[in-house]
Every structure is written in structure tokens, then in C-alpha cells.
C-alpha positions as CSV (number, residue, x, y, z in Angstrom):
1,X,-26.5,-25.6,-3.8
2,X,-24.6,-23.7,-1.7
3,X,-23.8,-20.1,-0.8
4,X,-21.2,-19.3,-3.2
5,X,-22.4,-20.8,-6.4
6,X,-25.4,-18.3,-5.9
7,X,-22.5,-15.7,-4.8
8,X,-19.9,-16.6,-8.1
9,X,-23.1,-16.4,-10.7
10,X,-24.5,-13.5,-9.1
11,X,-20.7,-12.0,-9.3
12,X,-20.7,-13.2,-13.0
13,X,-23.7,-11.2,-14.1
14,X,-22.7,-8.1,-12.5
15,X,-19.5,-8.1,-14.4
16,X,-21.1,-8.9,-17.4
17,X,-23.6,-5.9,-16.8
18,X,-20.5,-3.6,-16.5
19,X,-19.1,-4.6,-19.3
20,X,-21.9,-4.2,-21.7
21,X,-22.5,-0.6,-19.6
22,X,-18.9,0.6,-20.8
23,X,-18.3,-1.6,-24.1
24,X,-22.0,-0.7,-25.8
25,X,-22.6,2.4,-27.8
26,X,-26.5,1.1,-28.2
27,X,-28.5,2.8,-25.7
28,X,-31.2,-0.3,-25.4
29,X,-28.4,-2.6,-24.6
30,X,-26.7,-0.5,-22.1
31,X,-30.1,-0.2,-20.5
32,X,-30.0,-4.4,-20.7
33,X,-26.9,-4.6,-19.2
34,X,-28.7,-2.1,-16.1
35,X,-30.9,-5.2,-15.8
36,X,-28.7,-7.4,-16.0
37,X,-26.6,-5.8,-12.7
38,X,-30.0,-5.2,-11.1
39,X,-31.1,-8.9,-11.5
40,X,-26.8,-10.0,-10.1
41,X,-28.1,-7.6,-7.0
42,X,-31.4,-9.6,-6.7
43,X,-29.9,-12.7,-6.7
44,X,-27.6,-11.9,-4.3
45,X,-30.1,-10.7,-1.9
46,X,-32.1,-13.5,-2.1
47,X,-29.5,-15.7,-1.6
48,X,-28.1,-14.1,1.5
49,X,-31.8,-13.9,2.3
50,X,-32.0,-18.3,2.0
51,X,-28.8,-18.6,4.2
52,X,-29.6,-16.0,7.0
53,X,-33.4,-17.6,7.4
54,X,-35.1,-14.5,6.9
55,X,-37.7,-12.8,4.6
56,X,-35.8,-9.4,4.0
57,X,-33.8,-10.1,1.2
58,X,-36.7,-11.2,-0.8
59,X,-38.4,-8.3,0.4
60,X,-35.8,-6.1,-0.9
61,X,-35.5,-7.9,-3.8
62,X,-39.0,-6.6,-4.7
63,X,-38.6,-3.2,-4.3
64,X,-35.1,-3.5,-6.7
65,X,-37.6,-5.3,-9.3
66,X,-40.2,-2.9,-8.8
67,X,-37.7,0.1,-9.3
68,X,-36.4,-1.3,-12.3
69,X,-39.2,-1.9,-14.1
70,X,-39.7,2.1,-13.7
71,X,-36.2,2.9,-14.7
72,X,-37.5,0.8,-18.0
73,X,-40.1,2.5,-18.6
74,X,-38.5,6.1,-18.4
75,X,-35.1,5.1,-20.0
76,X,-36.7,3.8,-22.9
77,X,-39.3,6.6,-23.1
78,X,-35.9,8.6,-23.2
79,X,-34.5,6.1,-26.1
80,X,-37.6,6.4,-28.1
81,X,-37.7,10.6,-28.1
82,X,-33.6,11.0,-28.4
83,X,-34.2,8.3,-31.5
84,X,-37.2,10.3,-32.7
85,X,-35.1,13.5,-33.1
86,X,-32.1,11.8,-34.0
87,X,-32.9,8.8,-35.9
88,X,-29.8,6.7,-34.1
89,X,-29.8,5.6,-30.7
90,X,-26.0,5.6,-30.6
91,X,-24.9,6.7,-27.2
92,X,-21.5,9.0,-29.2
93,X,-24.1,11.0,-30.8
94,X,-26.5,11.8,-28.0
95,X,-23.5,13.7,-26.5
96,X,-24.2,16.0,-29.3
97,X,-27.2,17.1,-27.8
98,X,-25.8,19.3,-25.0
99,X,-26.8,22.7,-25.6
């Protein structure tokens, strides 16, 4: 495979991603579609990493993976206490919360 079929579904996911960040009203799906942008970035560092002969994009590519498993684990931590005081995790309603 070549360059820009890595470059077209890399390009693919990230438009999905923004879609589902500013057509979803869930909060766990617009943290999916986060991931999904995230992993379109991966890709395309790895790829560019393949065609350049170097380690660097992979090497990057870790560091994205690594700080998106930690924006996981706070953003649903956030979901789970805005649900617990709420009891929806609709993303209209949590604009209610501003004080």
C-alpha cells in the first residue's frame, strides 16, 4: 500500500471524529470520537514515519497513545461525577451547571 491510502483513511477517521465531536449530545461518544481523531493522527504519523525511513513517527505515535489513554481516564472520571449529580450525561444539560 502506498502513502495516500494510509493518508485518505487516516483523513477519513478524522472527519468522522469531528463529526461525532459536533453532531453528539452523549458525552461518552464525543469522548469516542476524541479517539477516533487521536488514532487518524497516529496513523498518520506512522505512516509518514514508514515512508521517511525513520523511527520518530512511531515514537510520537506513543506518546499521543499514551496521552490519550490519560485524557480517558479523566474525561470519563468527569462523565461518571457530572452523571452522578445529574443522572444524564447529555452534553445540553451539563451547560446548566455553570454557576
Amino acid at each position: 500500500m502506498g502513502l495516500n491510502q494510509y493518508l485518505i483513511l487516516s483523513a477519513f477517521l478524522f472527519c468522522t471524529g469531528v463529526y461525532g465531536v459536533l453532531a453528539r449530545k452523549n458525552a461518552v461518544l464525543v469522548l469516542m470520537s476524541v479517539e477516533l481523531m487521536l488514532n487518524a493522527v497516529n496513523i498518520n504519523l506512522v505512516a509518514f514515519s514508514a515512508f521517511k525511513g525513520t523511527v520518530s513517527g512511531q515514537v510520537f505515535a506513543l506518546f499521543v497513545t499514551t496521552i490519550a489513554a490519560a485524557e480517558v481516564g479523566v474525561g470519563l472520571a468527569i462523565v461518571l461525577l457530572i452523571y452522578r449529580n445529574e443522572h444524564t450525561s447529555d452534553l445540553d444539560e451539563v451547560d446548566e451547571l455553570k454557576g
